[in-house]
Phi, psi and omega in degrees: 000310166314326190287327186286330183297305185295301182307305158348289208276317185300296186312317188288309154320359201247314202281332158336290190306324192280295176307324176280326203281334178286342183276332201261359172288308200292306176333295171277359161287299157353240171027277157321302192291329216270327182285359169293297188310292188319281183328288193314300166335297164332305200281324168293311162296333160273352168266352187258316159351290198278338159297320178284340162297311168318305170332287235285305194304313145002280178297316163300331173290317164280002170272335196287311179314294182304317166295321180304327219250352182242016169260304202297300192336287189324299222274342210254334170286303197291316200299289170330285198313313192274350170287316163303324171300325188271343140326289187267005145280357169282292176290359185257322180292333176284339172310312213278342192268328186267359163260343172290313184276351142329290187296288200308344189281303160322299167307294175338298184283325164254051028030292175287343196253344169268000000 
């Protein structure tokens, strides 16, 4: 009786054993896909990193852009603007010269008439 007990007890350690060497296999096959699974991941996350950094310079380059395109506005209005001014000192001096060769045209005939 003992003996079937003791054989009992062997088999059932052996069938443990059998079960723990399996559990501890499939566990670091388990293991293995997930540190595969982990790398990708890794790897999907340094690409979406570097995309989002491309974004982000990306975004930093149009924000650089945009200011730059709201200096040239600014400057092509001060430019219009100091160009009218000089438009109208252009046109006020020729009013002056020609009111000038006027007046002298005018001394000139009366001048001649005396």
């Amino acid at each position: 009786m003992h003996m079937k007990i003791y054989s009992a007890l062997k088999e059932s350690l052996i069938q443990s054993l059998l079960i723990s060497q399996t559990l501890e296999k499939e566990s670091y096959k388990a293991l293995e896909e997930l540190d595969h699974e982990k790398d990708q991941s890794k790897s999907l996350l340094s690409e979406s990193n570097d995309m989002l950094t491309g974004l982000n310079n990306n975004y930093m380059i149009f924000l650089s852009f945009s200011h730059e395109i709201e200096e040239i506005k600014y400057r092509l209005k001060k430019i219009e603007e100091e160009r009218y001014i000089w438009l109208n000192l252009i046109n006020n001096a020729k009013s002056k010269v020609e009111e000038n060769i006027l007046t002298i045209a005018e001394n000139i005939l009366k001048l001649n008439n005396l």
